[in-house]
Structure formats: structure tokens, C-alpha cells
C-alpha positions as CSV (number, residue, x, y, z in Angstrom):
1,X,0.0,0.0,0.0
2,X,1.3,3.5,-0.5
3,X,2.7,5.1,2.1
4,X,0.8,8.2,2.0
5,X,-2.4,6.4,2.3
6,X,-1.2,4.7,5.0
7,X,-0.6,7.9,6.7
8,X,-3.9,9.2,6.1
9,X,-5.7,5.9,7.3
10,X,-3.5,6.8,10.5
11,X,-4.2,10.6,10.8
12,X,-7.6,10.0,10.2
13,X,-7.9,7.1,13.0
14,X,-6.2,9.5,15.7
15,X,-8.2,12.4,14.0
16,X,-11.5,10.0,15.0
17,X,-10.5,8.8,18.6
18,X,-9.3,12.4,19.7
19,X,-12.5,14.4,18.5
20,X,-15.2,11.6,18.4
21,X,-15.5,12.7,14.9
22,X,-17.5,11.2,12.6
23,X,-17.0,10.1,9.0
24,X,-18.6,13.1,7.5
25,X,-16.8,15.4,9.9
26,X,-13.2,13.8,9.2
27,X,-14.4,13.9,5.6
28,X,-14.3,17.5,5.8
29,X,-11.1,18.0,7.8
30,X,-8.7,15.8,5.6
31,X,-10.5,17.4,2.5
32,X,-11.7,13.6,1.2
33,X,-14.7,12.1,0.4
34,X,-17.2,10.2,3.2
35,X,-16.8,7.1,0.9
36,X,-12.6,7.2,1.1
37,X,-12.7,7.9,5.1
38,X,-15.1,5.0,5.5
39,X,-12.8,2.6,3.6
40,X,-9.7,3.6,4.9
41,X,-11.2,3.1,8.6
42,X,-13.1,0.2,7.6
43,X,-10.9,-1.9,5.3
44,X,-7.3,-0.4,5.2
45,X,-7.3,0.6,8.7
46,X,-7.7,-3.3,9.6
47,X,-5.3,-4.3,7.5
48,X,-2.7,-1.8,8.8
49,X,-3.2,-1.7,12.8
50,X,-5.9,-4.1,14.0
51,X,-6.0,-2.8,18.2
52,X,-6.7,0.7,16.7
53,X,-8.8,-0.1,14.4
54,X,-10.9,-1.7,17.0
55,X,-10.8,1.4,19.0
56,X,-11.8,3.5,16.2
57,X,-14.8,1.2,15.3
58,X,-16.0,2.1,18.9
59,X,-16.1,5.2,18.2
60,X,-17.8,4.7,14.7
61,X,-20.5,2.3,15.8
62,X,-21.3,5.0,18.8
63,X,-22.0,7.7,16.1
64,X,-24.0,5.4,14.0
65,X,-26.2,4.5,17.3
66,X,-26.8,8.0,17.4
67,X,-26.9,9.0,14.1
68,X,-30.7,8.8,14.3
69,X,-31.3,11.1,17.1
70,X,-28.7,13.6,15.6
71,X,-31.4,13.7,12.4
72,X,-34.4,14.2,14.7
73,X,-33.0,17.0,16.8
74,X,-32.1,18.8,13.1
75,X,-35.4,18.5,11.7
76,X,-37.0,19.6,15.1
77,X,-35.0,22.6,14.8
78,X,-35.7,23.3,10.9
79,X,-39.6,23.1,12.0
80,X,-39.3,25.4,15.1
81,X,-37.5,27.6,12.9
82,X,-40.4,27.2,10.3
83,X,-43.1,28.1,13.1
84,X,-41.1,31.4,14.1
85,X,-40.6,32.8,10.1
86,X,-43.8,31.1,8.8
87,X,-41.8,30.1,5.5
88,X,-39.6,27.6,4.7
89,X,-35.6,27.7,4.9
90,X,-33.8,28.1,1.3
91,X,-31.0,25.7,0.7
């Protein structure tokens, strides 16, 4: 494997366990897509350090547990902020 992946599968694991991130939010910090964070963590990630792997899979089944509630608290704010303008957000 290229070394330079193998450094981002590593920065991005830390990057996870330090901030609780999630996949979308490392996405975003290392400038890649959701799809390439989620392999690297997923597949490579295995591959190249199974004990942290295991710890960053923690972290990523936590945030998928959640994931659900995350989505109801946003659209229960994007309804309350419907109620106080009386129109729709624009995206």
C-alpha cells in the first residue's frame, strides 16, 4: 500500500479517537470524500493496525447508534425555525 495512504488511514484514525468525529466530519477536515474515510477506517485501517482499528470502530458504531437522534434534533430545529418565520428555509 502506499505510504501516504497509509498515513492518512493513521491521521484519520487519531483524527476520530481524539474528537469523536464522525465520518462526514473527518471527511471535511482531511479534504476527502465520506466514501474514502469509511474505507480507509473500515478496510485499510484493519489491515494496517488491527488494536486501533478496533478502538476507532468504537467510536464509529457510537455515532452510527446516534446518528438517528442527531437527524431528529435537526429537523425539530428546521420546523421550530419554520413556526417562528412562517416560510420555509432556502437551501
Amino acid at each position: 500500500m502506499n505510504t501516504a495512504v497509509e498515513e492518512r488511514v493513521i491521521a484519520l484514525s487519531h483524527y476520530i479517537l481524539e474528537n469523536k468525529a464522525t465520518v462526514r466530519a473527518a471527511a471535511v477536515r482531511f479534504h476527502v470524500s465520506k466514501s474514502t474515510v469509511h474505507k480507509d477506517v473500515s478496510e485499510r485501517l484493519q489491515r494496517i493496525d488491527p488494536p486501533l482499528y478496533r478502538r476507532v470502530r468504537v467510536i464509529l458504531d457510537l455515532n452510527k447508534q446516534e446518528r438517528h437522534i442527531r437527524g431528529g434534533l435537526a429537523t425539530r430545529e428546521k420546523y421550530r425555525k419554520v413556526c417562528e418565520t412562517g416560510h420555509t428555509a432556502q437551501k
